[in-house]
C-alpha positions as CSV (number, residue, x, y, z in Angstrom):
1,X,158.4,-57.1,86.9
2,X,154.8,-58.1,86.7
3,X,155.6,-61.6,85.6
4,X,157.9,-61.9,88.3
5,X,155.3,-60.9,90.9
6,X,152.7,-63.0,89.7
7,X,155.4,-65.9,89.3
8,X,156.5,-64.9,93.5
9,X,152.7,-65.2,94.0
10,X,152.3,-68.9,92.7
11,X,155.6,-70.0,94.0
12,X,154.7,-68.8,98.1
13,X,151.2,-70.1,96.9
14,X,152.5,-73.7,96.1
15,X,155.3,-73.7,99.5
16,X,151.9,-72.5,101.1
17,X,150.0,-75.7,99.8
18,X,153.1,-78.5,100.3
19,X,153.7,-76.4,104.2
20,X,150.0,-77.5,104.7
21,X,149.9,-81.4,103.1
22,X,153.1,-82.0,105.4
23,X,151.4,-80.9,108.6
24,X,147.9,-82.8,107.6
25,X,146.1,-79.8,106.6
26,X,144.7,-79.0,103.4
27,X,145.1,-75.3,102.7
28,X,146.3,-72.8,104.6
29,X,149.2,-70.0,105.5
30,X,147.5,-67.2,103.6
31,X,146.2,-65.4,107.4
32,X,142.3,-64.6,107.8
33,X,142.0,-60.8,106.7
34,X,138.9,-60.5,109.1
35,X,139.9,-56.4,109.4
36,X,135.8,-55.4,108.4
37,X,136.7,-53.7,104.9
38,X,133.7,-53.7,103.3
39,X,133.4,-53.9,99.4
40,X,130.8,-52.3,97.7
41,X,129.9,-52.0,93.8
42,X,129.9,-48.5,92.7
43,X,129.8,-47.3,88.9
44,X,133.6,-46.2,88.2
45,X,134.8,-42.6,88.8
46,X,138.6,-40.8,88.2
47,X,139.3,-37.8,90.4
48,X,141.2,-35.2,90.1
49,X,144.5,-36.9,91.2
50,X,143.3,-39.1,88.5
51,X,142.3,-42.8,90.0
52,X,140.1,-44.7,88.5
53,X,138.0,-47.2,89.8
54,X,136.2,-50.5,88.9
55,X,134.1,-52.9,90.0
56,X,133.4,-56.5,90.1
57,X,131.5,-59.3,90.6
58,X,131.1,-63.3,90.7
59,X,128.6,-65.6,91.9
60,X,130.1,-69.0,92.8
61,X,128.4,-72.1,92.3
62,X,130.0,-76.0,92.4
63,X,128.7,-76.3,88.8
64,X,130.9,-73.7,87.4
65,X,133.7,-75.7,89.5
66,X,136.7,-77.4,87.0
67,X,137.2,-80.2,87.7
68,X,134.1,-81.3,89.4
69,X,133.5,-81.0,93.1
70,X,132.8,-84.6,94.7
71,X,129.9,-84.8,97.4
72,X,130.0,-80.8,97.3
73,X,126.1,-79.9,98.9
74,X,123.7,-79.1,96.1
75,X,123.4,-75.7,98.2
76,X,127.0,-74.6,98.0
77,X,127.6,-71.3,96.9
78,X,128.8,-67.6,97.7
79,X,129.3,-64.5,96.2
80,X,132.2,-62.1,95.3
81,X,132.6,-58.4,94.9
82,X,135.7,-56.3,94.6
83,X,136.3,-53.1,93.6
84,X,139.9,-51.9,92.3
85,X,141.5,-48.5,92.5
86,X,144.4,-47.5,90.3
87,X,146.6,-44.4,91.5
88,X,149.2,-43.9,88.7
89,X,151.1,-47.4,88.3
90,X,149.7,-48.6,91.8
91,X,146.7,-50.5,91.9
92,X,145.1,-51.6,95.3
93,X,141.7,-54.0,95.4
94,X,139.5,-54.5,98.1
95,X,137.2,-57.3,98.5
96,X,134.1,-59.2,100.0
97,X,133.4,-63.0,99.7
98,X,130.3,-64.9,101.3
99,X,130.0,-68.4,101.2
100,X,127.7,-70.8,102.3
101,X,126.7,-74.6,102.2
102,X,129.8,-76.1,101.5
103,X,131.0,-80.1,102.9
104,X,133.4,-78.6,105.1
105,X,135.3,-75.9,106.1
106,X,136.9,-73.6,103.4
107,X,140.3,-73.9,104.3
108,X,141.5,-71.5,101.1
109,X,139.9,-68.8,98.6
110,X,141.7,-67.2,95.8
111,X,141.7,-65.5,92.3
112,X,143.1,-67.3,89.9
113,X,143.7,-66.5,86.2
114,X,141.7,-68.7,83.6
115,X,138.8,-68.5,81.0
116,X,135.2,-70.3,82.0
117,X,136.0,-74.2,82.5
118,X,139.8,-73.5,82.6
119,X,141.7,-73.7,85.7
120,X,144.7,-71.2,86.0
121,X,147.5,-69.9,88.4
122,X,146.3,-68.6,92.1
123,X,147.3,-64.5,91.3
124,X,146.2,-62.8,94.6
125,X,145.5,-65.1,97.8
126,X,142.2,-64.0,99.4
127,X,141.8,-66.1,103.1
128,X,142.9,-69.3,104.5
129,X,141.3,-70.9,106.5
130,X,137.8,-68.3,105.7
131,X,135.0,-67.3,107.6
132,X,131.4,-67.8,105.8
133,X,132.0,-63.6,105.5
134,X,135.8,-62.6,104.5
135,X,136.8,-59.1,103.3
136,X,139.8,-57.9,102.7
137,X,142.6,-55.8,100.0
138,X,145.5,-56.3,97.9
139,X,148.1,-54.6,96.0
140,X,147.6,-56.0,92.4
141,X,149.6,-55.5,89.2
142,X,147.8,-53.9,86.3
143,X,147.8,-57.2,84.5
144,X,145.8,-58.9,86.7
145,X,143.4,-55.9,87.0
146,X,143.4,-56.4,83.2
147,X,142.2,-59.6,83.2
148,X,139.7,-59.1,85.9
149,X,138.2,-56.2,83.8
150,X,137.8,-59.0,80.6
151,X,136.6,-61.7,82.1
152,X,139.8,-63.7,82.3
153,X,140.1,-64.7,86.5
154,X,137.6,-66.4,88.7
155,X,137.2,-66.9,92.5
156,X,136.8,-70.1,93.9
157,X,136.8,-71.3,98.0
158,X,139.1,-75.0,98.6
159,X,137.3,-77.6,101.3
160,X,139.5,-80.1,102.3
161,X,137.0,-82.7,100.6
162,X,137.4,-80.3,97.3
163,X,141.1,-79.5,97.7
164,X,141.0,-77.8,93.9
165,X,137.8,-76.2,94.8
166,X,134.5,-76.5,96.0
167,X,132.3,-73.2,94.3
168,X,133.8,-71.0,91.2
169,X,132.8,-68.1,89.4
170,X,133.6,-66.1,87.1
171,X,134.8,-62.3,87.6
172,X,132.6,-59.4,85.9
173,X,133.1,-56.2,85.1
174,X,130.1,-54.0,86.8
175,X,131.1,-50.6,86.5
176,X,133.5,-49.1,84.9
């Protein structure tokens, strides 16, 4: 089931992204989550219903970008921070990414699944097109929460000059 979610993900992800080319636009379809959730990094905790929650973090930066922004400003960058509650099988995240400096406007942000300097699968849409401040939350499987908590997904914000991405980084574990 997980595989086919994830799979359902990149397949509305890609109809998404050829929706967009055919209408001129780069990006786009995902909705603007602009609803004020605020994410914050706490340490984890597990109460008595027994959740658990962690927390993340990413700073983005062109360099860390794969393949290699063209014309991105030298001042491009942003921030991430999520934190993800698990209630039994369920697991919900919730979410905060700044940006700033970019060539353009972002037209799309996502998590994608990948190592550093590997580009992977989009695996939870986060805006499109995005404000400089876009918060936000997300039913998740547990296999994506799993490779969030080691290091395997990253964040990165589309332009339409950097259609593949502008700004990456890397999601960390903060507090377990």
């Amino acid at each position: 089931m997980r595989k086919l979610i994830i799979v359902g993900v990149v397949v509305v992800g890609a109809l998404a992204l050829v929706a967009a080319a055919l209408a001129g636009g780069g990006y786009g379809g995902y909705g603007d989550d602009s609803s004020g959730t605020q994410s914050t990094q706490s340490t984890s905790s597990t109460s008595a219903a027994g959740s658990e929650t962690y927390s993340f973090k990413a700073t983005l930066t062109r360099g860390a970008e794969v393949p290699k922004p063209k014309g991105a400003p030298a001042t491009a960058g942003g921030s991430f921070v999520a934190k993800s509650v698990e209630a039994g099988s369920k697991v919900t995240i919730r979410w905060t990414l700044k940006f700033h400096g970019l060539s353009g406007k972002a037209v799309a942000a996502h998590i994608h699944t990948g190592k550093v300097g590997v580009s992977g699968p989009v695996v939870v849409p986060l805006c499109g097109p995005c404000k400089a401040t876009s918060s936000g939350s997300a039913k998740i499987t547990s296999t994506i929460e799993n490779a969030l908590e080691h290091g395997k997904a990253y964040v990165n914000v589309h332009t339409v000059k950097n259609a593949a991405g502008e700004i990456r980084g890397q999601v960390k574990l903060t507090g377990k």
